[in-house]
C-alpha positions as MATLAB code, in Angstrom:
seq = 'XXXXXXXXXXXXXXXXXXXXXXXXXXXXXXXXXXXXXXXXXXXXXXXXXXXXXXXXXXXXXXXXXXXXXXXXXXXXXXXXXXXXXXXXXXXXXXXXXXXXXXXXXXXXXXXXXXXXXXXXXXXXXXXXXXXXXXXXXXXXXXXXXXXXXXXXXXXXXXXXXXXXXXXXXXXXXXXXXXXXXXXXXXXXXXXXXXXXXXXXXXXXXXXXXXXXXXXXXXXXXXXXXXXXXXXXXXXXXXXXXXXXXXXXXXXXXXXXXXXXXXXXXXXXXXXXXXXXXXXXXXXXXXXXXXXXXXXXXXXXXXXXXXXXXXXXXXXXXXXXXXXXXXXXXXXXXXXXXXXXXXXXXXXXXXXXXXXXXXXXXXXXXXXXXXXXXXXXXXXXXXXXXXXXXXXXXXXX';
ca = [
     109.441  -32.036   25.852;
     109.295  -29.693   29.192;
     108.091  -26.707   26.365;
     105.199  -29.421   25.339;
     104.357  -30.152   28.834;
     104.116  -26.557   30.189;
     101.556  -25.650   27.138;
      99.377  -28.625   28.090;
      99.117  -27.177   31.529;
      98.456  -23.356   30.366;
      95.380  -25.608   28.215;
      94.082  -27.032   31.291;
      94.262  -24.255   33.733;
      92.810  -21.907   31.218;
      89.615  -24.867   30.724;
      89.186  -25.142   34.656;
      89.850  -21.735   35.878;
      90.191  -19.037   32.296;
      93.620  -17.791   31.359;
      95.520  -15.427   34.088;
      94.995  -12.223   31.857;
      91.598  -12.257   30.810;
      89.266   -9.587   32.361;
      85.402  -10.677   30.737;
      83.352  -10.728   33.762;
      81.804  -13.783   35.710;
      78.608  -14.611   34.416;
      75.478  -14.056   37.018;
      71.874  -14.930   36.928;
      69.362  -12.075   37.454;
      66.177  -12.783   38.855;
      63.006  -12.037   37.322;
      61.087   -8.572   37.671;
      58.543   -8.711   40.325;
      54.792   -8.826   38.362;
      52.473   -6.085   39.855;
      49.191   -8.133   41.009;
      45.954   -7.425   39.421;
      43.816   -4.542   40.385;
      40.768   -4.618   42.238;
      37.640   -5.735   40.249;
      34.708   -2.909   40.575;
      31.546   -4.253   40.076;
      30.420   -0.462   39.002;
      30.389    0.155   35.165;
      32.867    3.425   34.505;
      34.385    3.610   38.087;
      38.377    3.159   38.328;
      39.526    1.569   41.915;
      42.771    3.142   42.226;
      45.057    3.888   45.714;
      43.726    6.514   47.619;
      46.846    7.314   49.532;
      45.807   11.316   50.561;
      41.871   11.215   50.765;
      39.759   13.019   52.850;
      36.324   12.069   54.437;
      32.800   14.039   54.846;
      31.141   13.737   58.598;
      28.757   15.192   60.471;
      25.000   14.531   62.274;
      21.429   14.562   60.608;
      19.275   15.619   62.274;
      15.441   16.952   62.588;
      14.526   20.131   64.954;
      11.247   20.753   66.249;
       8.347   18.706   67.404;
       8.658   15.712   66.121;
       5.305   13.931   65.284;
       4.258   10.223   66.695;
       3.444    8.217   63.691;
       0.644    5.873   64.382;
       1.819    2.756   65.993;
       1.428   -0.731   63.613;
      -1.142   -3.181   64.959;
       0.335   -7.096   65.689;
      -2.873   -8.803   64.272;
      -1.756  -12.085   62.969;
       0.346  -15.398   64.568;
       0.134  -14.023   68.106;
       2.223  -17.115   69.214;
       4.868  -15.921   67.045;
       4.434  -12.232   66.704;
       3.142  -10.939   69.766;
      -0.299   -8.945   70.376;
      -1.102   -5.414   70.382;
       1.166   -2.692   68.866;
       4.493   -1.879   67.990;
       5.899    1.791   67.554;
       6.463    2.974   63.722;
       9.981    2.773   62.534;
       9.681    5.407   59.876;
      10.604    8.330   61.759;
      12.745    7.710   64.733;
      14.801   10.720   66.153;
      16.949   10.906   69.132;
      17.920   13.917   71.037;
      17.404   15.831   67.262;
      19.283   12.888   65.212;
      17.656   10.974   62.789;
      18.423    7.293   62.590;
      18.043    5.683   59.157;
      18.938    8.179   56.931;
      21.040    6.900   54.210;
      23.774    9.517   52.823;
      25.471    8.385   49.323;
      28.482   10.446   47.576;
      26.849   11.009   43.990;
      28.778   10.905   40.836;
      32.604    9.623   41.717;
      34.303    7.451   38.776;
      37.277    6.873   40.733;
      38.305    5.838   43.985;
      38.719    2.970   46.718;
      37.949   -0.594   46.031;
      34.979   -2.106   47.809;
      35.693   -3.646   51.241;
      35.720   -7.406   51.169;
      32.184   -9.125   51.758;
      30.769   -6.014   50.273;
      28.180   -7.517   47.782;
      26.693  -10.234   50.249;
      23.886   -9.146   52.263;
      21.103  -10.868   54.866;
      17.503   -9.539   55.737;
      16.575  -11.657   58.248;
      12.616  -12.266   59.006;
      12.500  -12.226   62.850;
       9.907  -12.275   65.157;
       7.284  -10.762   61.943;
      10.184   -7.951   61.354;
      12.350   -7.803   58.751;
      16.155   -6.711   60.018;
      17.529   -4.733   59.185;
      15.165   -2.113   58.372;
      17.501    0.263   56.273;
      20.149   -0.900   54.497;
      22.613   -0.364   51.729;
      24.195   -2.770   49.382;
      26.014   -2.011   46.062;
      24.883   -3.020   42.520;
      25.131   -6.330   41.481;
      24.428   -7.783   45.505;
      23.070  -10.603   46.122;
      20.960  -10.426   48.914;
      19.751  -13.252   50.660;
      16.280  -13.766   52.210;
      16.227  -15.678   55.833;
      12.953  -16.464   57.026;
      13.993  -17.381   60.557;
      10.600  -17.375   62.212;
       8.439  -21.126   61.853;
       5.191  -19.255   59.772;
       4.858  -18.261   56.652;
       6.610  -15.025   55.336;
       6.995  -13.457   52.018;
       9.203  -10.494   50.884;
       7.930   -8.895   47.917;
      10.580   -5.993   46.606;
       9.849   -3.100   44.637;
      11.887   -0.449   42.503;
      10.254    2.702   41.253;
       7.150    1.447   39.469;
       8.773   -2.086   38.706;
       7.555   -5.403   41.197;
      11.091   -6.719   41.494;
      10.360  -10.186   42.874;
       7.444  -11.740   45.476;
       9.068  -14.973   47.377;
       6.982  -17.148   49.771;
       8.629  -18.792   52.600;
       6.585  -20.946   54.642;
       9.719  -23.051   56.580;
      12.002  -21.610   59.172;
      15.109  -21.143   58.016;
      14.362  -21.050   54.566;
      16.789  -19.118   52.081;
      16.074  -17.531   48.714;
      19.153  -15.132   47.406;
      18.329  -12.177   44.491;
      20.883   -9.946   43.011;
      19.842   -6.129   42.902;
      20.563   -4.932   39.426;
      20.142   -2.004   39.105;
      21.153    1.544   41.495;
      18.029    3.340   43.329;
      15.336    2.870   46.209;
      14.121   -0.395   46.804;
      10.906   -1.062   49.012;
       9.937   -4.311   50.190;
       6.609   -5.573   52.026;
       5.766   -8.827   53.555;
       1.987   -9.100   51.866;
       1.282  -11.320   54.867;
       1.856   -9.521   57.647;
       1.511   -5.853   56.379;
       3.329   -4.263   59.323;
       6.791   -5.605   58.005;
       8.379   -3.122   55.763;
      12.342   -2.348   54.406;
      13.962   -0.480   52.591;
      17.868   -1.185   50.497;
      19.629    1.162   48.631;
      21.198    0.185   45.868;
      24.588    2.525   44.731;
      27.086    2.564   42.148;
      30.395    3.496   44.065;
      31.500    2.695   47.426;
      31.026    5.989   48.972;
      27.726    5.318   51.126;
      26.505    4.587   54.566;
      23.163    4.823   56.941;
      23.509    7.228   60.066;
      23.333    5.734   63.320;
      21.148    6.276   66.228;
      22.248    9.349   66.879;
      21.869   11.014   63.509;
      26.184   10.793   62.895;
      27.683    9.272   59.934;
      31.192    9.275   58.077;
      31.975    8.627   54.592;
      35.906    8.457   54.644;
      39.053    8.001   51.345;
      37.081   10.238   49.484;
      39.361   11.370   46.931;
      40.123   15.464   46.955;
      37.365   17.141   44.921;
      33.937   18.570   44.599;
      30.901   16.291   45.541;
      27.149   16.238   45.846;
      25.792   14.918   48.610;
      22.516   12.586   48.306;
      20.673   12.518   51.589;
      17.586    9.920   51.775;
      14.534    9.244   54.218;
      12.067    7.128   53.929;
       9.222    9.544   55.435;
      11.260   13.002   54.900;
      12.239   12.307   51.390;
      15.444   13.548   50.462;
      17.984   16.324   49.960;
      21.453   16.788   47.794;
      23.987   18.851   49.206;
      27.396   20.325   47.549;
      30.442   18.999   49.836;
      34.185   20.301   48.614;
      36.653   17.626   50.181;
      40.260   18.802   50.679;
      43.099   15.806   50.815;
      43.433   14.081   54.497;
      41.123   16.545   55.735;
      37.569   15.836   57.529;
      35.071   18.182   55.748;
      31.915   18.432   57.762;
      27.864   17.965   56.684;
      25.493   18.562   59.316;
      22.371   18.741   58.016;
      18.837   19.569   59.669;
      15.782   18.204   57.883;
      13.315   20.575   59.398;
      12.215   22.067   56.586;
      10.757   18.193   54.753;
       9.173   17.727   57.737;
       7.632   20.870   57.925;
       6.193   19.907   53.840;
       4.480   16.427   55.443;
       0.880   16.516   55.818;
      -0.800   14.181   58.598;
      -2.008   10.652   57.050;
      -5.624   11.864   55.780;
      -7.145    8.873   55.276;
      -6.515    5.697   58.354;
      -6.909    2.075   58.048;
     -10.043    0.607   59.395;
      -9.509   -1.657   62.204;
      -9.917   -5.529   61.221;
     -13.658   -6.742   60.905;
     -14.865   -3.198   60.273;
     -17.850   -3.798   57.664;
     -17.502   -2.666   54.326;
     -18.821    0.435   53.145;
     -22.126    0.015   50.876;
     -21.801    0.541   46.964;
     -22.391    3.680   46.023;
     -24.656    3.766   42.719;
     -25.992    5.637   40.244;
     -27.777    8.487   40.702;
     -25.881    9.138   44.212;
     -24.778   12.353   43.320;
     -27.675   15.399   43.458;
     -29.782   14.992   40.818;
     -28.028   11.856   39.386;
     -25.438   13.849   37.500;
     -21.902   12.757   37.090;
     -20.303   12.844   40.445;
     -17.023   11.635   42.301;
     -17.218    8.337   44.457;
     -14.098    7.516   46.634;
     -12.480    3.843   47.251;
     -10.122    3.111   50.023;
      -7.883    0.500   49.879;
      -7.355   -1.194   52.723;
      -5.499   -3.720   54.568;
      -6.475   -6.829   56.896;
      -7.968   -7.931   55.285;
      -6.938   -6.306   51.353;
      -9.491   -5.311   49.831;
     -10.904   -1.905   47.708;
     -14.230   -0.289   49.836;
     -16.289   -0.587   48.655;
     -15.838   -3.128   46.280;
     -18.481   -2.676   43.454;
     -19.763    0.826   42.501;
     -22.278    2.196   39.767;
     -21.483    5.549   38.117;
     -22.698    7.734   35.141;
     -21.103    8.175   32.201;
     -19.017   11.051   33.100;
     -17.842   10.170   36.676;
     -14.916   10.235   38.582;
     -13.677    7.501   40.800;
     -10.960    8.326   43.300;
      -9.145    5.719   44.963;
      -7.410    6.175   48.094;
      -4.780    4.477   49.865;
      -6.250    3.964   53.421;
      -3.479    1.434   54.510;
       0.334    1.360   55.460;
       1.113   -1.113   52.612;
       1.324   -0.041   49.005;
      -1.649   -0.966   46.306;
      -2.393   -0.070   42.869;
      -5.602    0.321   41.506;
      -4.798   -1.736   37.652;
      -7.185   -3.193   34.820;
      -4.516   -4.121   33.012;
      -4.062   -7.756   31.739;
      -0.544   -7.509   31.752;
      -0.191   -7.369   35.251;
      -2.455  -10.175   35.341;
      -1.601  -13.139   37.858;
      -4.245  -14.974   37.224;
      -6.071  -14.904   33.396;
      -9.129  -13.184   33.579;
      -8.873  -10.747   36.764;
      -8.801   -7.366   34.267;
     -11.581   -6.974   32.492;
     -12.719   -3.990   30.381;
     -15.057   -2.382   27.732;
     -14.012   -2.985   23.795;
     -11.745   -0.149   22.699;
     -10.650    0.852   26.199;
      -7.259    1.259   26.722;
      -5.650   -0.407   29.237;
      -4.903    1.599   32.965;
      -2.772    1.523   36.101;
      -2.557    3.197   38.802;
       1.274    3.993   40.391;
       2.034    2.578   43.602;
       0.149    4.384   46.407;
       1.750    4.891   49.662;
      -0.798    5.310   53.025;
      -2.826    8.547   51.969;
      -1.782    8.737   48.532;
      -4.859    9.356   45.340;
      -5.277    7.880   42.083;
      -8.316    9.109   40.167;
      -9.855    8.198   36.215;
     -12.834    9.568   34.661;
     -14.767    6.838   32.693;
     -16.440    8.146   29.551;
     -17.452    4.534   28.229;
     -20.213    2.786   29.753;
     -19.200   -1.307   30.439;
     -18.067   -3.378   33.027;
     -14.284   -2.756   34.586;
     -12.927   -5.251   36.955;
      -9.499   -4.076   38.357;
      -7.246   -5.380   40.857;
      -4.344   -4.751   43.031;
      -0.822   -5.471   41.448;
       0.222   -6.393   44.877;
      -2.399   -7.775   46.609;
      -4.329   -9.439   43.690;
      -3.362  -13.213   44.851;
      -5.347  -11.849   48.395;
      -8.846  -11.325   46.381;
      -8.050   -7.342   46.301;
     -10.539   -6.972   43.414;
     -12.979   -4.697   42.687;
     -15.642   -3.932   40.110;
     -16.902   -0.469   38.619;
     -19.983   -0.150   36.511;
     -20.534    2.614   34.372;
     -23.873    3.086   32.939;
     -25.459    5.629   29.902;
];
């Protein structure tokens, strides 16, 4: 009986607590692995964001030496109440004890490196007191830029890339808000058509190595991964420059750059806008030329109001019409339908090939020769809404 008794204990000390002699370990639970979190999202097709834990930066001052020409000043001509009367100074070219403000400096080419700081692809340009602010600036691809009109008159922004008319918005109510995303990397340009002093410029890049240089001409571009880089330096009056730039890790390599010699390749503004309410130049017409030969006849383009001067001319078979931007704002000379606003604005001879001029900055030339006698009625690609249309007749 006491032998049966002392098994039935061993049974139920060995259930509560395990037998005295056995050495199999107490069981544990282990917690889970920790889960990396996700990497940064680039909105930049082939570029890796990955930790830049030794990267180095490129710094310096651009800057312009010698005299530095006055650009004519922009005449206030429209909504006095809300713009003001008179002039305001160009902001094209503005230097400052030799640096140049506005100049936009991008790192060209990297495939790898930080992420994009937060708030990166949301952008404003405001339109205040008949400016648009800011006046340079530089968004990655894939931003969505919104459009403020905070004055209480009608503004428009109408955007341009290359050769392409990116969008045109009207926005006659303060405080009115229209967003667009920038597709696509490069230069864009954007006008108000109303009041033609109002200009802008955005960059649009494909990593996040960029940044506009200050008042004083200074900039830095910093967690630049080690390596070999070129340099893209932009202006919107010098044009531009690309520069090799070697970057050694955690170490500041310099760029200080002097963009004498693009000035030094710009040619004064040959042809001037009229002032408002100058009268339009008479026709020229056949037979204008000495002895009524073929013969070259020059049209401005002009602003305030737009419109080609003169706007109907009569040339020979033969001739040569030259158009010249005499305005700040951009125009094409185009008698093509598919650029057509309105049906009906481009008209041309049968068998004539449609035409367009580029986009003509102030002082810029477009010329044809017409060898087919007919009526052509072109038109501005910008401006056409405005009436900017003109007439050439070309006779045997």
């Amino acid at each position: 009986m006491r032998l049966m008794r002392a098994s039935l204990l061993c049974v139920v000390i060995a259930a509560t607590a395990g037998c005295a002699g056995s050495d199999e370990p107490a069981k544990t639970s282990v917690p889970p692995a920790p889960v990396a979190p996700p990497a940064p999202m680039s909105p930049f097709d082939g570029y890796q964001v990955i930790q830049v834990a030794d990267g180095g930066s490129i710094s310096g001052t651009i800057s312009v030496s010698g005299a530095i020409p006055k650009l004519p000043a922009r005449s206030i001509n429209k909504d006095p109440n809300i713009c003001g009367r008179g002039t305001r100074q160009s902001e094209e070219l503005i230097v400052n004890s030799g640096g140049l403000r506005n100049a936009v400096v991008i790192v060209q080419g990297v495939t790898r490196g930080k992420a994009l700081p937060p708030n990166a692809q949301t952008a404003t340009i405001d339109q205040k007191n008949c400016e648009y602010t800011p006046h340079v600036m530089i968004v990655p691809v894939k931003t969505e830029v919104s459009i403020l009109n905070s004055d209480p008159i009608l503004h428009n922004i109408h955007m341009y890339q290359n050769e392409e008319s990116l969008f045109n918005i009207a926005q006659p109510v303060q405080n009115q808000t229209n967003k667009h995303m920038l597709q696509k990397a490069g230069f864009v340009y954007a006008e108000c058509d109303v009041h033609g002093w109002m200009k802008a410029h955005v960059a649009v890049v494909d990593n996040p190595y960029y940044t506009v240089t200050d008042e004083t001409g200074k900039f830095t571009i910093a967690d630049l991964p080690a390596g070999s880089y070129k340099v893209k330096v932009w202006h919107e009056y010098l044009g531009e420059k690309t520069m090799d730039v070697t970057v050694a890790a955690k170490t500041a390599a310099a760029l200080n750059l002097d963009l004498k010699d693009l000035l030094d390749k710009k040619q004064p503004a040959a042809i001037t806008a009229a002032p408002a309410g100058t009268p339009a130049s008479p026709a020229p017409t056949a037979g204008a030329a000495s002895g009524g030969s073929a013969q070259v006849v020059t049209v401005r383009m002009m602003s305030e109001p737009f419109r080609f001067d003169p706007v109907e001319v009569t040339v020979k078979v033969g001739s040569t019409v030259k158009w010249v931007n005499g305005s700040e704002n951009r125009h094409t000379a185009t008698d093509d339908p598919k650029f057509e606003k309105k049906a009906g604005q481009a008209m041309l001879p049968a068998g004539v090939e449609p035409w367009s001029s580029a986009f003509l900055t102030n002082a810029q030339e477009f010329s044809r020769t017409f060898t087919v006698p007919g009526t052509y009625q072109y038109f501005c690609r910008n401006h056409e809404q405005f009436g900017m249309i003109g007439k050439v007749t070309v006779v045997p």
